[in-house]
N, C-alpha and C positions, 0 to 999 in steps of 0.2 A: 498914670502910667509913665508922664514924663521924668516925674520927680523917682520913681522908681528906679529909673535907666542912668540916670544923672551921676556921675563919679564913677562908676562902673568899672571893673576889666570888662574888655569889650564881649570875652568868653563866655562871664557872668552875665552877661546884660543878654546875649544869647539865647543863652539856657533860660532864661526865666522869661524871655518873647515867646520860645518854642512851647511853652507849659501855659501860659497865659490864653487861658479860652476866651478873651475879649476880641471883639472883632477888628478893634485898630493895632492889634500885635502881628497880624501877617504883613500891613505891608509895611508897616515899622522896622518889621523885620527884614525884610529886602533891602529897604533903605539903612539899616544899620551894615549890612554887607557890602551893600555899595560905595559908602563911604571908606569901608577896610580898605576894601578893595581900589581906591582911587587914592589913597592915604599908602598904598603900599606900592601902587605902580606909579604915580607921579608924583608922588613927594620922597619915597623909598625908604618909606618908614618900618620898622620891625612889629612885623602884627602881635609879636610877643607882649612887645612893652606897649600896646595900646590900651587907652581908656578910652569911655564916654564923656568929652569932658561939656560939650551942650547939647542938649534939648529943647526945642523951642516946637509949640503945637500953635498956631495963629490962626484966624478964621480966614477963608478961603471965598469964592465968590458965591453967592445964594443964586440956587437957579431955583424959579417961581416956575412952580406950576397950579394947576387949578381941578378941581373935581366939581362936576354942575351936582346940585341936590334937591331938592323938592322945592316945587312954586319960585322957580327959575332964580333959586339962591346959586350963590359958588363958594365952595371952600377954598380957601389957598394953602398948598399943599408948596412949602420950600424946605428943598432937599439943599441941604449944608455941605459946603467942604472943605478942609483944612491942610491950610501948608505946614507944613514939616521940618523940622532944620535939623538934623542933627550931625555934632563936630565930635572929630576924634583927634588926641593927641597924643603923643610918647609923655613916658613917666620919665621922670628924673632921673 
């Protein structure tokens, strides 16, 4: 999905989070707005001329958990999470 969004107009890269039925495209999506939106109020960038210009997806911290199961086994059961980064810049 990253390598998807990578180079992007930031429009395009949009429109193709809003259509993507995968479950990491909504808050991708939030965070790709977020970024406009900070990109256009503190740096006073023109959301026109934006791209996507990185994407970075990096593993995040593993919270351990556990399920008991038959003749006092445990399963470990770790729920994963991923940091984020994505940068937007004006085209030339």
């Amino acid at each position: 999905m990253c390598d998807m969004m990578r180079g992007k107009d930031v429009k395009i890269a949009t429109a193709y989070l809003m259509q993507t039925p995968k479950a990491a495209s909504e808050p991708m999506l939030k965070l790709l707005k977020s970024a406009v939106a900070n990109a256009e109020h503190n740096n006073g960038m023109d959301v026109e001329n934006l791209y996507v210009s990185t994407v970075v997806a990096n593993p995040g911290p593993t919270l351990k958990r556990g399920m008991p199961r038959a003749k006092g086994s445990y399963n470990r059961i770790l729920k994963r999470t991923t940091h984020i980064t994505i940068g937007v810049s004006e085209k030339a």
